[in-house]
N, C-alpha and C positions, 0 to 999 in steps of 0.2 A: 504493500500500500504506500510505504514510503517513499521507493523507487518509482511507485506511478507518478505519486505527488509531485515528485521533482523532474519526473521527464516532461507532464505537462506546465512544471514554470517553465523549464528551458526550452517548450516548444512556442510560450507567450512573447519568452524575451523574444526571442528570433522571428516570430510574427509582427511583434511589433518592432523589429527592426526595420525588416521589408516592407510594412506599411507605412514608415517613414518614410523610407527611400522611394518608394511609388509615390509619396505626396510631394514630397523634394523633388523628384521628376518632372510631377505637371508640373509645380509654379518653376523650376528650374524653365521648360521648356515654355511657359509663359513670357519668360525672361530675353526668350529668342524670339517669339513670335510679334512679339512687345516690347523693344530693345529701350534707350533712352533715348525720349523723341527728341532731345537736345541736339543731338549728333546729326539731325535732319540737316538744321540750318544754324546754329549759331555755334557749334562746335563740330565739326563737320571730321580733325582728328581721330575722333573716337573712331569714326569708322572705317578712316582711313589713311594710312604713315605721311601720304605722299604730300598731304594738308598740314603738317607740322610746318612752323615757321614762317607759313605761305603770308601771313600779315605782320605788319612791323610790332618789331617792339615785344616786351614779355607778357604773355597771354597767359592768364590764369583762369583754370575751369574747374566747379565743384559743380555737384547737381546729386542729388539724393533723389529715389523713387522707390514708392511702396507699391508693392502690387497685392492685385486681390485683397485690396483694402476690404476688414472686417471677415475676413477668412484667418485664423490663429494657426501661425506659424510658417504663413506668408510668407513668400522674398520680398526680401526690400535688401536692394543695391544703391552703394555709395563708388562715386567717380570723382578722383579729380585729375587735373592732367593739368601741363607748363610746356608752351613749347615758343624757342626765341628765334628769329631773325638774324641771320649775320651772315650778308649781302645776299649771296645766294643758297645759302648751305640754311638748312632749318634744322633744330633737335629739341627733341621733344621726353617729356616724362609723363606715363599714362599709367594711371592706379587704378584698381579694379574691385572692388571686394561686393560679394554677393552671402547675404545669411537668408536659408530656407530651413526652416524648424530647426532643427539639430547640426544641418549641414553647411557648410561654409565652402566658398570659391572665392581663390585671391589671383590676382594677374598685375605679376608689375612690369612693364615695359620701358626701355631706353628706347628713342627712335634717330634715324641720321634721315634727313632729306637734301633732296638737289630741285633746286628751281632755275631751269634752264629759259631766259629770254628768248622768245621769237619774233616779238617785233612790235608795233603799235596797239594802241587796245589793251597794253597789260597781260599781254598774251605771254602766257609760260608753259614748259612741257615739265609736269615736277613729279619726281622720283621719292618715294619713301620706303624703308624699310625699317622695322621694332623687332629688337629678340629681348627676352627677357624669360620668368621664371611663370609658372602656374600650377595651384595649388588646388586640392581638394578634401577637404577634411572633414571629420567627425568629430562633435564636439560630446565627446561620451562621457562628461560631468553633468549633460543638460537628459542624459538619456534615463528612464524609469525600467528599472530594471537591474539585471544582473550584469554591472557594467565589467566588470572580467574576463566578461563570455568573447570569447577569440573571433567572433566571427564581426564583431566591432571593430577589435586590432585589427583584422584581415584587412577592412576597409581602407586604414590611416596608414598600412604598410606598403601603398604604391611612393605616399613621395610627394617630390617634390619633381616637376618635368619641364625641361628647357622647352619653351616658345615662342613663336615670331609671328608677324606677320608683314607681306607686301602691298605696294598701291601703286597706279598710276596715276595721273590726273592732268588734262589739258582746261586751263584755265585763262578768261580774259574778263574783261568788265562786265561782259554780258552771258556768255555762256561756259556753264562745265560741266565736262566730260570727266568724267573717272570713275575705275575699277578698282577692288580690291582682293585679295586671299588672306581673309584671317584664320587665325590658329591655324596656323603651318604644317604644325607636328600632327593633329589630326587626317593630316592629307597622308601622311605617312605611316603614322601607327597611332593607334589606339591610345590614349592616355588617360583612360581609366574613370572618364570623368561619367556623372550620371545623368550628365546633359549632352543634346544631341547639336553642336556648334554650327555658326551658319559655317559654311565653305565659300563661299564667295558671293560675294556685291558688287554693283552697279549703278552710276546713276546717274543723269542729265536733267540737267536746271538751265532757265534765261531765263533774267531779268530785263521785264517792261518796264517802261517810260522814265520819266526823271525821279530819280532817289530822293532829289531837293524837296516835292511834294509829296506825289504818292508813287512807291514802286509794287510792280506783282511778279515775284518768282516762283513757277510752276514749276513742279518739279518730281519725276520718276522714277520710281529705285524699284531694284531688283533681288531678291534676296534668296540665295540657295542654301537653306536651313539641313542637313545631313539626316537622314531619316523622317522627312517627314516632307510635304507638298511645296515648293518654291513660291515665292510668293512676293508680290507684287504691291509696292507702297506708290500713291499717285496723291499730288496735294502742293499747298502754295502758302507761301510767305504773302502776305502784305504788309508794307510799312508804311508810315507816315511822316512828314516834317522830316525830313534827312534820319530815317530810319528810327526818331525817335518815341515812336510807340508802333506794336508790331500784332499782329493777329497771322496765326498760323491754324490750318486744317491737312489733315492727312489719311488718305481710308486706303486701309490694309486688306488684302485680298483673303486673309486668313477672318475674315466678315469681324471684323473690330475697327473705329475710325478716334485718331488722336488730334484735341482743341488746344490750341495754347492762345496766351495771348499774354505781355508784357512791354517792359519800356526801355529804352538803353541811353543811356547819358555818354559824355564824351571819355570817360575812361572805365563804365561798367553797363551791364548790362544783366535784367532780372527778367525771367520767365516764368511761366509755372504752369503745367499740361494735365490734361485729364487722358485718359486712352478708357475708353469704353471696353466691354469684355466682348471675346469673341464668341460668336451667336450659342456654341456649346456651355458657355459655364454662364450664362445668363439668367438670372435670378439667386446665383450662387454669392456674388459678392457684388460692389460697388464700383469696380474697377480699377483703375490702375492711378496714382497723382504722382507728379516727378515737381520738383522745383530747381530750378538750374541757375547760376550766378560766374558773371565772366567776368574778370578784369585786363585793361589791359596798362599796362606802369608805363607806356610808353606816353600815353595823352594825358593830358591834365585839364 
């Protein structure tokens, strides 16, 4: 009777290990479906190396987002990233950290970019590439249970895994073109994470009429998410008064659409977005809030 006893705790802990890690999953994979709408248009880095440095001066970005707001034990991810100018050459620092119930993912990246000049219009062909370190963890002080049980350590014994990622991007005053290959090392091997990574992006933007009053940049991205349907971001910046108040829309082919709207002064800039849930978890939670903050120390 004893031995039953205790085979059915140790068959609770390890149920509820794997019920974790299945919830850690979806909001993990919410994370992908539902990235940080920041990285749209006002930190455009995040998504890709080659946008490191491409504006003068040192460029500071935080932005925090919770998702599946009022669902317990949710992700909510923290970003911040610096990336400077020096002439042609751009480099960049991109921080990463995601927590889903128990689980944690960290990503820190150095970047080196090249902004090669073509000619009038601000036109440049720019090069980036990020290698750094990425992390997955278990945080098995938060877990209820027989925390000894090995099959917890098993999880926290991958490590720690070197990764990178590449960009191109052709840039001018009006229109940009650029691709990217993030998480490198999944193109290659496996790294153990319990999230399914985008493998590459894409995306072209122009900007209508004068900046000075009102401008609108429409704009189409492309996203191949690894194990799951590719998926299709289409939507537009408005701004006002030389960009100083901004209204953003964007609807995701994964049937979820992200609202932002905010104001940017001459050396910062404050957003703050809603992402509606995608048509499957709809009545489940309240969706997704991010709030994003840029500075740049080069203006005053």
């Amino acid at each position: 009777m004893r031995s039953l006893t205790y085979s059915n705790y140790k068959f609770s802990v390890v149920a509820a290990f794997v019920l974790g890690l299945v919830t850690s999953s979806v909001t993990s994979v919410r994370a992908q479906l539902n990235p940080l709408a920041s990285q749209y248009f006002q930190n455009q880095y995040l998504f890709n190396p080659a946008m490191a440095g491409l504006n003068k001066g040192l460029n500071i970005n935080l932005a925090y987002s919770k998702q599946a707001f009022g669902v317990d034990g949710a992700a909510n991810v923290q970003s911040a990233s610096a990336d400077y100018q020096m002439d042609k050459v751009g480099l960049g620092v991109n921080l990463y950290n995601q927590y889903s119930g128990v689980f944690r993912t960290t990503r820190a990246m150095v970047t080196y970019a090249y902004h090669l000049p073509l000619g009038g219009d601000n036109q440049k062909l720019n090069f980036g590439l990020s290698a750094g370190i990425s992390n997955n963890h278990l945080n098995i002080g938060d877990v209820y249970g027989d925390q000894s049980d090995q099959t917890l350590a098993n999880y926290n014994n991958k490590g720690t895994s070197v990764d990178g990622d590449f960009g191109v991007a052709y840039t001018s005053n009006k229109l940009t073109v650029q691709g990217a290959l993030p998480n490198l090392r999944s193109l290659f091997k496996d790294n153990g994470s319990t999230v399914d990574r985008e493998v590459f992006f894409t995306a072209v933007s122009y900007q209508f009429f004068d900046p000075a009053n009102v401008s609108l940049e429409p704009k189409v991205a492309y996203r191949q998410v690894k194990g799951y349907t590719n998926i299709l971001d289409a939507g537009a910046n408005v701004a006002f008064s030389n960009n100083q108040f901004c209204l953003q829309g964007i609807y995701h082919s994964s049937k979820s659409a992200t609202f932002g709207a905010g104001f940017n002064m001459a050396a910062y800039s404050v957003l703050a977005f809603y992402t509606a849930n995608t048509s499957a978890l709809n009545g489940y939670n309240n969706g997704d809030f991010e709030i994003s903050l840029k500075i740049n120390l080069s203006k005053k």
